[in-house]
C-alpha positions, -999 to 999 in steps of 0.1 A, spaced: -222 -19 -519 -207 -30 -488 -189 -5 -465 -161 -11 -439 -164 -6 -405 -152 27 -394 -118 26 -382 -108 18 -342 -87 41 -326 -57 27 -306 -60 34 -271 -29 63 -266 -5 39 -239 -2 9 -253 17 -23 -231 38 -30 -265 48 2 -271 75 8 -251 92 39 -265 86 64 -290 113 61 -318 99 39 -344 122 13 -358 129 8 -399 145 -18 -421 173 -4 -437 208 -12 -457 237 -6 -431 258 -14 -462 249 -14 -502 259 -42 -516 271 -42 -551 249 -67 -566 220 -51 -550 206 -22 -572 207 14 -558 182 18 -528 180 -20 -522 195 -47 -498 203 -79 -490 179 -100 -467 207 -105 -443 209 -62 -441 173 -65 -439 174 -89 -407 204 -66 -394 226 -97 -398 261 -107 -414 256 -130 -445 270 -159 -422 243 -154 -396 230 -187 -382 190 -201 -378 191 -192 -343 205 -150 -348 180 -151 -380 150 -161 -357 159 -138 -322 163 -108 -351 131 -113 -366 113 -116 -332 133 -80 -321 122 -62 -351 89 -78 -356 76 -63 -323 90 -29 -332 74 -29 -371 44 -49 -366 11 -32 -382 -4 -32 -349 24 -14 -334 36 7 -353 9 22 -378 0 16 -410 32 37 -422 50 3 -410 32 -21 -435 59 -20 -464 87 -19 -431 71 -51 -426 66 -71 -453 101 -65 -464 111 -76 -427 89 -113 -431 96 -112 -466 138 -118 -454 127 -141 -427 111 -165 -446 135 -168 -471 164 -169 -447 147 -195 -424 142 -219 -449 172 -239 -457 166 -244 -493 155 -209 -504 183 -196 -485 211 -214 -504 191 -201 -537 192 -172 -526 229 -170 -517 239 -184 -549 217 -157 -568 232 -126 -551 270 -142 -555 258 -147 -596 247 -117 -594 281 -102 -580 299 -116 -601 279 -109 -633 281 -72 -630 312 -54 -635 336 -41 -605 323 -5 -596 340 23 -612 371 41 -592 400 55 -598 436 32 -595 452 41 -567 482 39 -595 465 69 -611 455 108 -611 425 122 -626 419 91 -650 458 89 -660 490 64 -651 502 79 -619 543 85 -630 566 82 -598 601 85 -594 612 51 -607 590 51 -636 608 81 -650 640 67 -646 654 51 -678 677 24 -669 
C-alpha cells in the first residue's frame, strides 16, 4: 500500500497573503434561467454579460490570487474550480457564444417567474375608478 507524504504546514506570513478576509465566487444577481443556488459564468467572473476578453482575463487574474489552493486552503478548491471553470469557457470564443446561446434558450424556454400584476390584488383584477364606471 502506498502512503502519502504527511502533509506540509504553510509557513504562518505568507508574501501572497495579503489580508485576512478570504474571497468567494458568488451570484451578485440570480438569473432566471439559472436554477436556484446557481449562476452565470459572467457572475462567476464578477462581470456583466457584455464583458470583453481583456475584463474576462484581469478578473480571473484578481480572483485567482485570492481563491488559489495554495492561498487560500483546501476550503477554496470548489471556489476555484468554479472560478477556472468560467474562465475557460469565457476565454474561448467559440464555447462562449455556445454558451450565450444556451443560457438565452434556456431563458426563454422556462416560463416568466410568478408575481402578481401590478393590475391586481391578492391574485384578483385590481378594479379602479374608471373600470366601475359604466359608460
Amino acid at each position: 500500500m502506498i502512503s502519502a507524504p504527511p502533509m506540509m504546514q504553510a509557513p504562518a506570513a505568507s508574501r501572497y497573503a495579503r489580508s485576512s478576509r478570504r474571497a468567494t465566487v458568488r451570484c451578485a444577481v440570480a438569473v432566471a434561467s439559472a436554477p436556484v443556488g446557481s449562476c452565470t459564468l459572467y457572475e462567476v467572473l464578477g462581470l456583466r454579460a457584455g464583458a470583453t476578453r481583456g475584463e474576462i482575463k484581469a478578473a480571473y487574474r484578481r480572483l485567482a490570487r485570492e481563491l488559489h489552493p495554495d492561498v487560500a486552503g483546501a476550503a477554496g478548491d470548489d471556489d476555484f474550480i468554479r472560478l477556472h471553470h468560467a474562465y475557460a469557457t469565457l476565454s474561448d470564443q467559440d464555447a462562449r457564444a455556445r454558451y450565450d446561446r444556451d443560457v438565452v434558450a434556456q431563458a426563454y424556454a422556462q416560463p416568466p417567474a410568478s408575481r402578481p400584476s401590478p393590475h391586481s390584488v391578492w391574485g384578483r383584477p385590481r378594479r379602479t375608478w374608471e373600470s366601475d364606471q359604466c359608460w
